[in-house]
C-alpha positions as CSV (number, residue, x, y, z in Angstrom):
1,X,94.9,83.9,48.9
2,X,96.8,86.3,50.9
3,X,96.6,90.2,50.7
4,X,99.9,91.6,49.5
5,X,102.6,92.6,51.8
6,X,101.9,96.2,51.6
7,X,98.3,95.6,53.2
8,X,99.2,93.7,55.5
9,X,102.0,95.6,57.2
10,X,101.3,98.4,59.3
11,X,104.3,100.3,61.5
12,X,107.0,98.0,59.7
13,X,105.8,95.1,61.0
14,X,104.3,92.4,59.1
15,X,102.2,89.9,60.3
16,X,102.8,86.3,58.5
17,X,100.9,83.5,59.3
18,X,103.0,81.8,61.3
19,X,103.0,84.4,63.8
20,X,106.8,85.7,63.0
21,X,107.1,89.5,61.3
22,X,107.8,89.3,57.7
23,X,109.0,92.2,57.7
24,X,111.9,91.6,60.1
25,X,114.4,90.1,60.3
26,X,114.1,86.1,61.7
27,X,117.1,86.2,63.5
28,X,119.9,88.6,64.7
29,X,123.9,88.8,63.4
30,X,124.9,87.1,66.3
31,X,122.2,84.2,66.2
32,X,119.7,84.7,68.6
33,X,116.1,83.9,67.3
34,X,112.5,83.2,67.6
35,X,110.1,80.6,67.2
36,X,106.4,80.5,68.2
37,X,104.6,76.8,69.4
38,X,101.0,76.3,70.0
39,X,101.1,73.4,72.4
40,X,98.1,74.3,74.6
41,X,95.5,75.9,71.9
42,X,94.9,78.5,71.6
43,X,97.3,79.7,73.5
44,X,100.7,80.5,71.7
45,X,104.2,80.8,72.7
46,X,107.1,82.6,72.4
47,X,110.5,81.1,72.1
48,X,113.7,83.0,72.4
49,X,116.2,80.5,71.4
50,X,120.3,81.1,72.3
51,X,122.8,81.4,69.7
52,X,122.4,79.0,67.2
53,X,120.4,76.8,68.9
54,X,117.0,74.9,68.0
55,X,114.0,73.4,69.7
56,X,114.9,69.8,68.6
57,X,118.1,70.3,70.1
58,X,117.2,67.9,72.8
59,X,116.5,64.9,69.9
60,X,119.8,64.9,69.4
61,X,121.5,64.8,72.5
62,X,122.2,68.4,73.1
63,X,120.6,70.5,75.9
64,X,117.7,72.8,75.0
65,X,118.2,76.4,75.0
66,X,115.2,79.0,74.6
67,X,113.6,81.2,77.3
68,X,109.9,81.4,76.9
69,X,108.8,85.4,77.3
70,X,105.4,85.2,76.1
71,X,102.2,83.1,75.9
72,X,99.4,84.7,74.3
73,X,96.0,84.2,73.4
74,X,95.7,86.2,70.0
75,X,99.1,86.5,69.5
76,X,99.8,88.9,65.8
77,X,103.2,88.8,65.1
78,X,106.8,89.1,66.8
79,X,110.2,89.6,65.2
80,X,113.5,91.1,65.8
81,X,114.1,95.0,64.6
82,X,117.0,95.3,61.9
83,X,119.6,95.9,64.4
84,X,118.4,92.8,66.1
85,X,118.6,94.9,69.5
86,X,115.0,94.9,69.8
87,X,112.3,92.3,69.7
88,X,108.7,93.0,68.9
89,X,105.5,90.9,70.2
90,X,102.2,92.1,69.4
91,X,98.5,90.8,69.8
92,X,95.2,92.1,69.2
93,X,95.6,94.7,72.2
94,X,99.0,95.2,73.0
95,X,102.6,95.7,72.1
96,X,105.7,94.2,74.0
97,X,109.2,95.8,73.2
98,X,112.1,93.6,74.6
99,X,115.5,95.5,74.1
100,X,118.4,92.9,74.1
101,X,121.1,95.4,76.2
């Protein structure tokens, strides 16, 4: 059973567990978002995918389009901030800001 949401938050970011902040939003207006992939355990990363686009993109036919800007060991949580200028990573040590201008 999970804790609720108000324990597990802490600066307005929430950790889920599939890595994304509950919190935040999961994409932006414009439709830029993120997905995390654990190909190389237990290593995780971070997918910044293009307007629109997905990671099975390639399945059917259509070029990929993501940027990777993270691989982490104990990644926490990453998300977008409301304005979706801003994207959060954060692990057990650190916090990466990524502003989108």
């Amino acid at each position: 059973m999970k804790p609720p949401a108000s324990a597990r938050c802490k600066a307005g970011l929430c950790a889920s567990p599939d890595y994304t902040a509950a919190a935040s939003p999961p994409g932006t207006d414009d439709g830029w978002s993120l997905e995390t992939v654990t190909l190389d355990w237990p290593a995780c990363q971070t997918l910044f995918l293009e307007p629109f686009a997905s990671l099975y993109d390639s399945f059917h036919g259509k070029p990929s389009r993501f940027h990777k800007i993270a691989t982490e060991l104990e990644l926490r949580a990453c998300g977008f901030s409301y304005s979706g200028c801003s994207l959060v990573v954060t692990t057990s040590s650190d916090i990466s800001i990524y502003d989108r201008r």
